[in-house]
C-alpha positions as CSV (number, residue, x, y, z in Angstrom):
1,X,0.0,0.0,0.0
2,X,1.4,3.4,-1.2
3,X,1.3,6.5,1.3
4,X,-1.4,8.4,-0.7
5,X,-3.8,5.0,-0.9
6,X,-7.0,5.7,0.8
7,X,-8.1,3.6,3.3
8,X,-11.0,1.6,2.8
9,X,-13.0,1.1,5.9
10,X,-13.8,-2.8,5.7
11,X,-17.9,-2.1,5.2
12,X,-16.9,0.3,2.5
13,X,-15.0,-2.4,0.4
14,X,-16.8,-3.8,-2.9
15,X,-16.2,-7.1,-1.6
16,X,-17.6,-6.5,1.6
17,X,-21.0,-4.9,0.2
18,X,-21.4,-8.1,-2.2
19,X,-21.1,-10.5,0.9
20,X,-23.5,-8.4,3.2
21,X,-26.0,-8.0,0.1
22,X,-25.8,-11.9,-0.4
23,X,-26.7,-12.6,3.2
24,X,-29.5,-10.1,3.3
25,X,-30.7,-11.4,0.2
26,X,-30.9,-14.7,1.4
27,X,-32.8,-13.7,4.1
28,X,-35.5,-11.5,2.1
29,X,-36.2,-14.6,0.0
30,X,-37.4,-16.2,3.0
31,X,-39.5,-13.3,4.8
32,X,-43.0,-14.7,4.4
33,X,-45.5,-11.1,5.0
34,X,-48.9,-10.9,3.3
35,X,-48.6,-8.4,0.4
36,X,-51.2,-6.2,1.1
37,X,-50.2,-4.8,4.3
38,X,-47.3,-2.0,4.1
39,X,-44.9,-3.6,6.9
40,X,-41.1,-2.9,8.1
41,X,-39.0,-4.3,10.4
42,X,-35.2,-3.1,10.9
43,X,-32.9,-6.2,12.4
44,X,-29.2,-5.5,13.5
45,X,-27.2,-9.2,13.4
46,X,-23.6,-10.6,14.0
47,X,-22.4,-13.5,12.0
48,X,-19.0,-15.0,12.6
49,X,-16.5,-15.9,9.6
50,X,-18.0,-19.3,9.4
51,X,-21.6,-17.7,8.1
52,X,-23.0,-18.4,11.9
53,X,-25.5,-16.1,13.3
54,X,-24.0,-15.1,16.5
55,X,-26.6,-12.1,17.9
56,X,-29.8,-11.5,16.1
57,X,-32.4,-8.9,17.5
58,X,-35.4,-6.3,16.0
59,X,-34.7,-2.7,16.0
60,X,-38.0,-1.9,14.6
61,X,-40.7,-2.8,13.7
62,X,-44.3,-1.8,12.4
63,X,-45.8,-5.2,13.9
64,X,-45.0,-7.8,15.8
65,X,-46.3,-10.7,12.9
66,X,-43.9,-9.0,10.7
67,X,-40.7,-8.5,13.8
68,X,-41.4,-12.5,13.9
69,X,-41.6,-13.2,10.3
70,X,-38.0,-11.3,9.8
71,X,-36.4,-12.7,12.3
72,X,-37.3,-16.3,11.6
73,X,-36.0,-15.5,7.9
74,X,-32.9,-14.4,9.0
75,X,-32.5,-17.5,10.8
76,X,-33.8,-19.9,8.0
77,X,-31.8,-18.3,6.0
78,X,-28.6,-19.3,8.3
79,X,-25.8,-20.9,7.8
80,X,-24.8,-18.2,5.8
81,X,-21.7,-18.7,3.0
82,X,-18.4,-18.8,5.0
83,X,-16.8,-15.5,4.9
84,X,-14.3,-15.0,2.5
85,X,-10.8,-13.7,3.7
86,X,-11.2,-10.6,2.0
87,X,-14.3,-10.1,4.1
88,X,-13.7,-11.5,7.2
89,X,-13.1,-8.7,8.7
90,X,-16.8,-8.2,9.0
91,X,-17.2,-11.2,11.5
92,X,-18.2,-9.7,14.3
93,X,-19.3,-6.4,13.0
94,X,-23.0,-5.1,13.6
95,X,-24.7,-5.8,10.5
96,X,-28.3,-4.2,9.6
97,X,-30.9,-5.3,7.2
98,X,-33.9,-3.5,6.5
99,X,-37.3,-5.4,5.6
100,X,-39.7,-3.5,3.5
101,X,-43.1,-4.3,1.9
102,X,-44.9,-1.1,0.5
103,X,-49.1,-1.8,0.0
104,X,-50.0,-1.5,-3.3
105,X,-52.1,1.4,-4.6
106,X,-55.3,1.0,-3.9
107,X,-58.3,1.9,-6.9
108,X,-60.1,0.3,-10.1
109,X,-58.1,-2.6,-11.5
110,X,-57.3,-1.9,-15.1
111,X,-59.8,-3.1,-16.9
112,X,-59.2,-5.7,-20.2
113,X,-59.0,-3.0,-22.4
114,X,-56.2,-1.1,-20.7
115,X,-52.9,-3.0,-20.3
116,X,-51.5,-3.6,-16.9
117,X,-49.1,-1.1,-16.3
118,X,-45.8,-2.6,-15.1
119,X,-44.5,-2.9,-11.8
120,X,-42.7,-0.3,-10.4
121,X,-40.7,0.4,-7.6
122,X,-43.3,1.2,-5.2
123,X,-45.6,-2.0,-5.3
124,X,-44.3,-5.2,-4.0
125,X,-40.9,-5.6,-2.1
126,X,-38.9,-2.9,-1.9
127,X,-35.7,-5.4,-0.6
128,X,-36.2,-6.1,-4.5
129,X,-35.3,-2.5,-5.8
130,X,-32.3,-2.1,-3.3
131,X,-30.9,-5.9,-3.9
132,X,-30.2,-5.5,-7.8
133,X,-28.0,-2.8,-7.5
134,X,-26.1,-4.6,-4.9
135,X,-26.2,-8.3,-7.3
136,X,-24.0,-6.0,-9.7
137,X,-21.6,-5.3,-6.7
138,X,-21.1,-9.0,-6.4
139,X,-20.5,-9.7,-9.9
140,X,-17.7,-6.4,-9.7
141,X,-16.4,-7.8,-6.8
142,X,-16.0,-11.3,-7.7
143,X,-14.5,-9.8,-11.3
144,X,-12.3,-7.6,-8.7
145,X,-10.9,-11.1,-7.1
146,X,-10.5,-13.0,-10.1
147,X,-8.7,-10.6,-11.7
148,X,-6.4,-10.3,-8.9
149,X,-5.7,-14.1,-8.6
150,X,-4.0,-14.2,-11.8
């Protein structure tokens, strides 16, 4: 490392972002909330280098069903991947994922004339909108790795 090389806290790294956005998503898949009902729950975790949930507990929460649901994802979701060297430095850390449903707009459904309009960002999971950005951090990051290894 050269004297003018920034320092990258570990959170910051690509790497690390593609590791944390692979765990969350594994736990979104498996949050179970009915669809109708707007609902978020904010849970802070600890997982050691071995993917293991070591601390798990609700921040928030706009209902106790969906507090429950979330935290029985995370833990379904679990073992998580083994961390990575690279990353390891995040075992340990305080980690927080954010579960978010938004309630679809209410009013007339389109009727067979009218196409459906497509889905946006604000109907359905929102963990959806935030996750795809982060999939093309992982795909950077594993590019990143490869790249490095040869």
């Amino acid at each position: 490392m050269t004297a003018d090389a920034p320092i990258v806290a570990c959170e910051d790294r690509p790497e690390s972002q593609a590791y944390v956005a692979a765990v969350k998503e594994r736990a979104f898949a498996r949050w179970h909330v009915p669809a109708d009902h707007p609902e978020t729950v904010v849970v802070g975790f600890q997982l050691d280098e071995h993917g293991r949930i070591l601390s798990s507990q609700v921040r928030s929460s706009s209902s106790d069903a969906a507090a429950s649901a979330a935290m029985q994802a995370l833990v379904e979701g679990s073992p998580y991947p083994p961390m990575p060297p690279e990353v390891q430095c995040l075992a340990r850390a305080k980690l927080t994922a954010r579960f978010e449903t938004v309630k679809p707009p209410s009013g007339p459904a389109p009727s067979a004339a009218t196409p459906a309009e497509p889905a946006t960002a604000t109907t359905g999971p929102r963990w959806l909108w935030t996750v795809a950005p982060a999939l093309v951090l992982l795909v950077g990051a594993l590019w990143f790795i490869r790249a490095r290894r040869q």
